[in-house]
Every structure is written in C-alpha cells, then in structure tokens.
N, C-alpha and C positions, 0 to 999 in steps of 0.2 A: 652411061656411067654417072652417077647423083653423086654430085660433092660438097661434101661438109666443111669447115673452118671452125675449128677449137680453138678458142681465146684463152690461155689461161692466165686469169686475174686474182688466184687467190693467197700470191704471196707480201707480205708489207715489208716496207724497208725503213728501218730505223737509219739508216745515212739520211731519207727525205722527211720520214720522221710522220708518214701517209700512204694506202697503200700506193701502189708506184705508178700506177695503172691510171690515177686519178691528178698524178703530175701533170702539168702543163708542158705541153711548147707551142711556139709561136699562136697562142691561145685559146689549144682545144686539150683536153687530156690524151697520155699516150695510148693508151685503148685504144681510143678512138681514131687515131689515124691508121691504126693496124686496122680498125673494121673497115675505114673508108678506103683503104686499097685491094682491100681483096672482099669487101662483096659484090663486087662484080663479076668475079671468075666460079663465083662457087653457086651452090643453089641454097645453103641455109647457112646464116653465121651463129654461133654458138659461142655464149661466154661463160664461163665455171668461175666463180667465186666459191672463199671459205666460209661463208655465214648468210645469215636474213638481214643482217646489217650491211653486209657489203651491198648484197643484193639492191636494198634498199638505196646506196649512196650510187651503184651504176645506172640504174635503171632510168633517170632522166636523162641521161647524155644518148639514150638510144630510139632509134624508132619504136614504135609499143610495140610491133608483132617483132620483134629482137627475142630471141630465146635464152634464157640466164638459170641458168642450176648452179645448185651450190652443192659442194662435194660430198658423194656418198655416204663419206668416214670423216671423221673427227681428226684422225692424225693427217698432220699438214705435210703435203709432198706435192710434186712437179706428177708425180703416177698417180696420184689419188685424182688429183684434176684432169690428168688425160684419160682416166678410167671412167669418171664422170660424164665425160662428154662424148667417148665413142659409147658408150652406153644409151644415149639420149640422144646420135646421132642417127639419120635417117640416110646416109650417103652411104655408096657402097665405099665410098676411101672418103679417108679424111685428113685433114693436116694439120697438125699440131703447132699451134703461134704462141708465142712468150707476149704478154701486150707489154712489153720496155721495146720493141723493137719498130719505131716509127717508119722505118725505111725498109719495110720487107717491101719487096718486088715481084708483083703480080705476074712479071714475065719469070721470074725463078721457080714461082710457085707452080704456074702453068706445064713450064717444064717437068715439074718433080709428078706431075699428076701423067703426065703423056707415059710417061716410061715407068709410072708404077702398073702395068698391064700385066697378070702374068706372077706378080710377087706379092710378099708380105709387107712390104716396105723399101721408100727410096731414103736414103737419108745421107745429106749431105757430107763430105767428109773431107780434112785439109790435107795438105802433103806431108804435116808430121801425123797423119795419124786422129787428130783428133775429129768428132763428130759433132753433127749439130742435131741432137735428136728432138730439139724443139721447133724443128721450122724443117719436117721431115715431114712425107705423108705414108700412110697406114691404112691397109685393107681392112676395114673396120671390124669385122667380126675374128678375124683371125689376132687382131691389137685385144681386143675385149678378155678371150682366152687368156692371152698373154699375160697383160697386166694384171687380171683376178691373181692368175697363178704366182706372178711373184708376190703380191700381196700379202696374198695367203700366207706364202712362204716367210714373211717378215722382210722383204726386201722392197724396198720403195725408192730406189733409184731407176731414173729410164732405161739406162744400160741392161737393169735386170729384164725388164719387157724384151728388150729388144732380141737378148740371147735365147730368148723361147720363141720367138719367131725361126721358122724355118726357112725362109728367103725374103732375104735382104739384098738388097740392091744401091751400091755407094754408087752419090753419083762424086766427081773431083769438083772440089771448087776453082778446079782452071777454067772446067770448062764454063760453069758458072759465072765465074769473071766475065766472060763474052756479055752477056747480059746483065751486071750490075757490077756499073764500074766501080771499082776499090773496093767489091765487097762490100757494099751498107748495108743489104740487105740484113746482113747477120751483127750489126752494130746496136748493142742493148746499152741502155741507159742503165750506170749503175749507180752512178757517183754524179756528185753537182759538175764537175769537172766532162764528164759527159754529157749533161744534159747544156752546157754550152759551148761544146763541139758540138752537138744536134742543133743549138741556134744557130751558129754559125754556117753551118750547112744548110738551113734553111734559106737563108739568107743569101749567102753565093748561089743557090740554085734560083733564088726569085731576082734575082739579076744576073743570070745566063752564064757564071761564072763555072758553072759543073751541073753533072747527071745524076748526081749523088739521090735527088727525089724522084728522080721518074721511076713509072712502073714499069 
C-alpha cells in the first residue's frame, strides 16, 4: 500500500501577519517540521499552497524533488487544498497534515494508516464528539469523488467530504493518548501565545523534561 502525506500550506494568518506555515520555532518553519516527521513513514510528501507566490517563498526550505502544487481553484478552503493534493497524489491513502502542527506524531500517523484497510477513511475523533479531519487519513480515490462532489455542490467545509464518504472509521483519542502523551500531536499554532507554548516544549523535551516531541 503507497502512502502519501498532504501538507496543506495555503492558508495566511493575520494574528502572525505571514503565512503560518513560514513561522519559525526553535529555528526552522512550521511546515517544515511537519515534513521532517513524517517523511519517513510515507513514500511521497506533498505540499498544496494558494498561489506561484507561495509556491515560490516554500520551495527553498525543501529538498528540490519535494512536490508543491497550488490549489486547483481560486476559492480558499481547507477542501480546495485537500482536493488538490489527493488529486496529485500517487498513494493508494493519503493523510491530510495542517502545516501549524509541529508535533504530529509519526507513530499516531502510522497507526491511522494500519487500520485504514478496508475503509474510506480513519479520522481521529475526541470524547465530546469532536473530529480532527486534518490529521485523518483517506483512501485516495474514493476522498477525490468526495470532495469534487461537495465542491460542486458549493460546500467547502471538510465535514462535507467526509459525509460522502461511505466508511468511515473513528479512531478515540484515548486510545491515541497511549502513543502521544497529552495529545501534541493535534496541538496547531494559532496565536503568538501558542507558538510559545510550542517553544517551551521544545525546550523541556531538549532537556528530558517530556515526550511532547517524539515521534
């Protein structure tokens, strides 16, 4: 089974006032640690940007054979970008990364790929109910349908992909806990206020104080 990793970089945040993706911590951008933990487990990484300008400002920070498309359509969404890249993706699954999330966890990820055999999609899910559909993996061709079809339809929220999928598989983030203590995995930079809890956790982990960075 050929697996993909969709980066998607093509949102900007006025709180950093850049896109987000191109933030620093502890002195690389956040992209960039989301690609250096999980191209390991996969076989092609994939980054989706909105523009030839973004295009242009990521494309040093990566190896040259790094593959970077920029989104199908003009209208900006989290779907336009995930449709971009299972389009352009060569894996029979693929898994969809937010790049604000420094601390996704190559063993969480590895998990969510074992036990998508079989379905349309694994995707993480909390005890009240809520989902993580960007750090979920997708049976690639059967995600491509989906998301055209709510597109089409004028709906560009992930939720809508997801409800055209016909199996779906939550996994619990209890059990997920076993493998990434406190949940970092799913910890996005949004605010300056998080990106120094993300230094500060670099930190306690580069002197032994927590698990927070391992994969």
């Amino acid at each position: 089974m050929k697996r993909t990793a969709i980066i998607l970089a093509g949102g900007f945040s006025r709180r950093f006032g850049k896109d987000k993706g191109l933030v620093e911590l502890a002195g690389k951008p956040l992209v960039l640690h989301v690609f250096d933990r999980i191209c390991s487990i996969v076989d092609e990484v994939l980054v989706i940007v909105s523009s030839d300008h973004q295009k242009r400002s990521y494309s040093p920070f990566f190896p040259a054979d790094t593959k970077i498309f920029v989104d199908v359509c003009e209208l900006q969404s989290p779907l336009v970008g995930a449709l971009t890249g299972f389009i352009n993706a060569s894996g029979d699954y693929s898994v969809l990364l937010p790049c604000d999330a420094p601390f996704v966890s190559g063993k969480v990820l590895e998990l969510l790929f074992e036990v998508s055999f079989g379905v349309d999609a694994v995707i993480p899910r909390w005890p009240n109910g809520y989902i993580e559909p960007l750090q979920a993996v997708y049976k690639t061709n059967s995600a491509v349908a989906a998301a055209k079809s709510a597109i089409q339809a004028g709906e560009v929220r992930p939720l809508s992909m997801i409800s055209r999928l016909d199996r779906v598989r939550y996994l619990s983030t209890i059990v997920i806990d076993q493998l990434s203590s406190g949940l970092t995995s799913f910890f996005n930079i949004n605010t300056l206020a998080d990106l120094k809890k993300a230094e500060k956790i670099v930190e306690e982990s580069r002197d032994g104080k927590n698990r927070f960075s391992q994969r």
